[in-house]
N, C-alpha and C positions, 0 to 999 in steps of 0.2 A: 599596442604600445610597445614600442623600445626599448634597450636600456641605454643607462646615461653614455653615451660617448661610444658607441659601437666602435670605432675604430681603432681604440688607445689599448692596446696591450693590458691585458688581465689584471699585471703591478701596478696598473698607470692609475686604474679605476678608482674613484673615488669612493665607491663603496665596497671595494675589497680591500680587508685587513691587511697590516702589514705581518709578513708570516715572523714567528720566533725565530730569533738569531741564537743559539745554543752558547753558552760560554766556550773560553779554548780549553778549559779542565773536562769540560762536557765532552768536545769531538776528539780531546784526545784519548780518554774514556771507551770511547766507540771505538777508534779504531782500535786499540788494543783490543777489543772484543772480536774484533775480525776479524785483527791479523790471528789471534788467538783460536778464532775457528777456523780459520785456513789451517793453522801450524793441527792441530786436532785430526784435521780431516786427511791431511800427507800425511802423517803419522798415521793411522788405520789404514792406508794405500801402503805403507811401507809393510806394515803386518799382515798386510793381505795378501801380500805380494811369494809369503811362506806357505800361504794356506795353501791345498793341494786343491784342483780345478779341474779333476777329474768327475764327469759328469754322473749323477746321482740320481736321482728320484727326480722326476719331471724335465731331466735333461740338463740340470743346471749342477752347478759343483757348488762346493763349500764355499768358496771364496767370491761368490756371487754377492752373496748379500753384506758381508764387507767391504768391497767393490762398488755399491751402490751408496751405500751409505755413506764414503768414502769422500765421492764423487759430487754427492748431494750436497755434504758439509764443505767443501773447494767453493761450491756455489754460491752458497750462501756468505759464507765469511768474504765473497771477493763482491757480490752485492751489498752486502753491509760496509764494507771499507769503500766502496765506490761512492755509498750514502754518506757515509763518515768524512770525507776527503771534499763531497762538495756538495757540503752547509747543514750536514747532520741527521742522522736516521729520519723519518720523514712521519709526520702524522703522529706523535707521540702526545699522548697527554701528559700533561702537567701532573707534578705530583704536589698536593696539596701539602705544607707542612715540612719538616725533614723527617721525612720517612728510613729508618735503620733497618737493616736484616737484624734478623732473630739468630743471632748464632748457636744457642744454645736447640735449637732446632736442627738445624746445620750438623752440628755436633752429632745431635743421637742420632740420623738419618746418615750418617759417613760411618759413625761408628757401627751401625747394622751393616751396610755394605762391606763395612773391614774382616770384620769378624765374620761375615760368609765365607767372602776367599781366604780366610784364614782357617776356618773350622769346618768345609763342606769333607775336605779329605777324613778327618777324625771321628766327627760326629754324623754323619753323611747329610742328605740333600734336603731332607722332609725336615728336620731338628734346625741344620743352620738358615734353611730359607723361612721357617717362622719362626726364627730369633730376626732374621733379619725385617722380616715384618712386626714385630712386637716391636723393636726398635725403633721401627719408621715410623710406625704412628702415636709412639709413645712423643714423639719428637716433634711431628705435627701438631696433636692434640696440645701439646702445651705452647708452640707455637701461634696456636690461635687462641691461645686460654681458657682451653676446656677442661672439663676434668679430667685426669689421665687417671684415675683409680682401676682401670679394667687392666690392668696385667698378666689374667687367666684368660678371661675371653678373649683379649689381642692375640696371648700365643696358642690357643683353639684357634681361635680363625684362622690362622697362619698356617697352621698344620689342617686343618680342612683343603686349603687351597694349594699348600703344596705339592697334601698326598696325591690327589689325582692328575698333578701335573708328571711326577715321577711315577705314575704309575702308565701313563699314556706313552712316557716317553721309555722307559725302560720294557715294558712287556708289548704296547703296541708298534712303537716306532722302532725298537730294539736297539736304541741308541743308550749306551751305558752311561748311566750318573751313579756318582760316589753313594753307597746304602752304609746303614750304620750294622747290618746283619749280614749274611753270607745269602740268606734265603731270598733275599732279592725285595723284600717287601717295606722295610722301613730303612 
């Protein structure tokens, strides 16, 4: 058995849907997403461009992996505006409803981030990287309307998973991160 009309182009088909036409708030939406990942992506190529590329451990320099990532993000933001430009990001589900961002989520998860780069110099590495995880998931958790009463275990956790991050990278890697003591260990 056939299908109906083998010859007629895919659109023509009587039993192929007609695809969503996006509104023009919608693709104009998109593209600001793209040009907005492009403009992201030359910016980290511009900062990469400082980093020094003098070869390292495995033969590759500092500014490798900046570079990539760089490169990756030019990709994508000029695949999404090429989507956005003709007839809108492709294969997207509907969202049922009016769906809002949770800013108050937002919020405590930028405010972890701020307060890192604001307080790794002072307090050092282990202290502001699980503030900034106490943060982040204090911010989640209420984002999805859980209960956020744990604010002792969140900043345990935090500091469990930091310490051996600065401690791999400080005494194994020998790569220096800010410590809150002289003796190198917290």
């Amino acid at each position: 058995m056939s299908s109906p009309q083998p010859n007629l182009p895919l659109e023509m088909r009587p039993d192929h849907p007609e695809p969503a036409r996006p509104s023009r708030q919608t693709l104009m939406w998109e593209t600001l997403v793209s040009v907005g990942l492009i403009v992201v992506g030359l910016g980290m190529a511009i900062g990469a461009v400082d980093i020094p590329s003098e070869a390292g451990y495995g033969g590759v320099g500092a500014n490798f992996l900046p570079w990539v990532v760089s490169i990756m993000l030019v990709i994508c933001g000029a695949v999404l505006l090429w989507h956005a430009r003709t007839g809108g990001y492709r294969s997207m589900e509907e969202v049922a409803g009016d769906e809002q961002p949770d800013w108050m989520g937002f919020v405590w998860v930028s405010a972890g981030l701020l307060l890192n780069a604001a307080l790794i110099e002072h307090i050092g590495f282990i202290l502001s990287c699980a503030l900034t995880y106490l943060l982040a998931v204090q911010g989640l958790k209420r984002a999805y309307g859980k209960p956020h009463d744990t604010w002792i275990s969140d900043a345990l956790t935090g500091m469990v998973i930091a310490a051996p991050v600065y401690w791999l990278f400080t005494k194994f890697l020998a790569i220096n991160l800010p410590g809150l003591t002289s003796t190198g260990w917290i």
